[in-house]
C-alpha positions in Angstrom: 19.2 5.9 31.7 18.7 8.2 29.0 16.3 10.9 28.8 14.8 11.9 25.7 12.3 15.1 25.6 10.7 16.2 22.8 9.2 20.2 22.1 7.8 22.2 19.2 4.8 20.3 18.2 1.3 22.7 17.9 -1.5 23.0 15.8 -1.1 24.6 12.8 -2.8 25.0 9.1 -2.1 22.8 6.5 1.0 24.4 4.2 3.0 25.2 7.5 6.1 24.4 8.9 7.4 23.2 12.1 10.7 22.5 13.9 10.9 19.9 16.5 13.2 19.3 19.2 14.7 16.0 21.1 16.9 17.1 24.0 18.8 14.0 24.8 19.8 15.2 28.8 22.3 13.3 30.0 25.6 13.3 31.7 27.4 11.1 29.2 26.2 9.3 26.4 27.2 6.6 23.4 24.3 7.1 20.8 24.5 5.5 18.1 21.0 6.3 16.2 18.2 8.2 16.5 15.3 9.5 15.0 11.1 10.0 14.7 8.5 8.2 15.2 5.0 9.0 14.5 1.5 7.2 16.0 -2.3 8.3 15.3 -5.3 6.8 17.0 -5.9 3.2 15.5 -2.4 2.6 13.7 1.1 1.4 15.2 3.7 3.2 15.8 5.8 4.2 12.7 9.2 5.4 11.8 9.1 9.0 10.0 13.0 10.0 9.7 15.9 8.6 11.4 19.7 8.9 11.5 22.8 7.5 12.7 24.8 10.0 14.5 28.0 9.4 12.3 25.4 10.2 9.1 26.4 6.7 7.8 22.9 5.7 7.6 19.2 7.9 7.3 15.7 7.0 6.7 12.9 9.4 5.1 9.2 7.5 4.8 8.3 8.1 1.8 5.4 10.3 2.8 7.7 13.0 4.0 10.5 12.7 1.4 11.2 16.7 0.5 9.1 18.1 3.2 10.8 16.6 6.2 14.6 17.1 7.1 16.2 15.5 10.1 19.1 17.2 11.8 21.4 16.8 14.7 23.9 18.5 17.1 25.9 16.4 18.8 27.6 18.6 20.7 24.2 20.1 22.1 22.7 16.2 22.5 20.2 17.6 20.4 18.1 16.2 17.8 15.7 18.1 15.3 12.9 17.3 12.5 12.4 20.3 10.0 8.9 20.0 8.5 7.6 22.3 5.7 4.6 22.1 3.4 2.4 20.5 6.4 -0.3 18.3 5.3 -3.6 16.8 7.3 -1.8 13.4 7.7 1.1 14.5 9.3 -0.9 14.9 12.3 -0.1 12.9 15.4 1.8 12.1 18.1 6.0 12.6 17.5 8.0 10.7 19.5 12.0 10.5 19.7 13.7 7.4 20.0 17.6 6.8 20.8 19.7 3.3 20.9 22.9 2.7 21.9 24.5 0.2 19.9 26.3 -0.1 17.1 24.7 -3.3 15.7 21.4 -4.1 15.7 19.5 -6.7 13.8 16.8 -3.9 13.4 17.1 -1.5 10.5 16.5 2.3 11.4 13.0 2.1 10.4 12.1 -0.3 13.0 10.6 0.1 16.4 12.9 -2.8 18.3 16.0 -1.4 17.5 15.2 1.6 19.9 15.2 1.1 23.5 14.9 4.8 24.9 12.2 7.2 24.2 10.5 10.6 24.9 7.4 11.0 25.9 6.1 12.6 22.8 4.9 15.6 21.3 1.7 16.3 19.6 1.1 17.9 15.8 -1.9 18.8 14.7 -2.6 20.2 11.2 -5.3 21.7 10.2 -6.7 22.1 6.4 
C-alpha cells in the first residue's frame, strides 16, 4: 500500500503562486511515475503535470505550460507542483497519483496508468 498525501492548496487571487506537496509515506517503495491531476465540478478528472521519477518522461497540459513546474525529491518521497501566474481556471481539486511499473500501456497523461492516489487538495483562485 502506498500512501499519497497532498498539502499547500488555499485560496488565493488570481496572479499568485502556490507550491504543492505529495508526501509519498512509505517504508519502501518502487515508483516509477507520478504526477497531478486536477477535477472541477462537472468535468473528469485530468492530468495537469506528471513525471517519471528517472526524468525520462514529463507532461505539461498545455494550459499550464510556463506557469506550472513539477518537481521531485526522491530521497524525501516527495513530490511538488510550482504554480505561478494563477488564473480562475486553475481552480479545483489537486490530486497526486503514483504507479509502480515500468510499463504501462497508458501514457503519463492518462488516469489508468495510476493505481495509487491522495486524497486531494483544494485550489481556489480568485480574480
Amino acid at each position: 500500500q502506498v500512501q499519497l498525501v497532498e498539502s499547500g492548496g488555499v485560496s488565493v487571487q488570481a496572479g499568485g503562486s502556490l507550491k504543492l506537496t505529495c508526501a509519498a509515506s512509505t517504508v519502501t517503495y518502487s515508483i516509477y511515475s507520478w504526477g497531478w491531476f486536477r477535477q472541477v465540478p462537472g468535468k473528469e478528472r485530468e492530468a495537469v503535470a506528471a513525471t517519471s521519477v528517472s526524468g525520462d518522461e514529463s507532461y505539461y497540459a498545455d494550459s499550464v505550460k510556463g506557469r506550472f513546474t513539477i518537481l521531485q525529491d526522491v530521497v524525501k518521497n516527495t513530490l511538488y507542483l510550482q504554480m505561478n501566474d494563477l488564473k480562475p481556471e486553475d481552480t479545483g481539486m489537486y490530486y497526486c497519483a503514483a504507479d509502480l511499473l515500468p510499463y504501462s500501456d497508458y501514457d503519463l497523461a492518462s488516469m489508468g496508468r495510476y493505481k495509487y492516489w491522495g486524497q486531494g487538495t483544494q485550489v481556489t483562485v480568485s480574480s
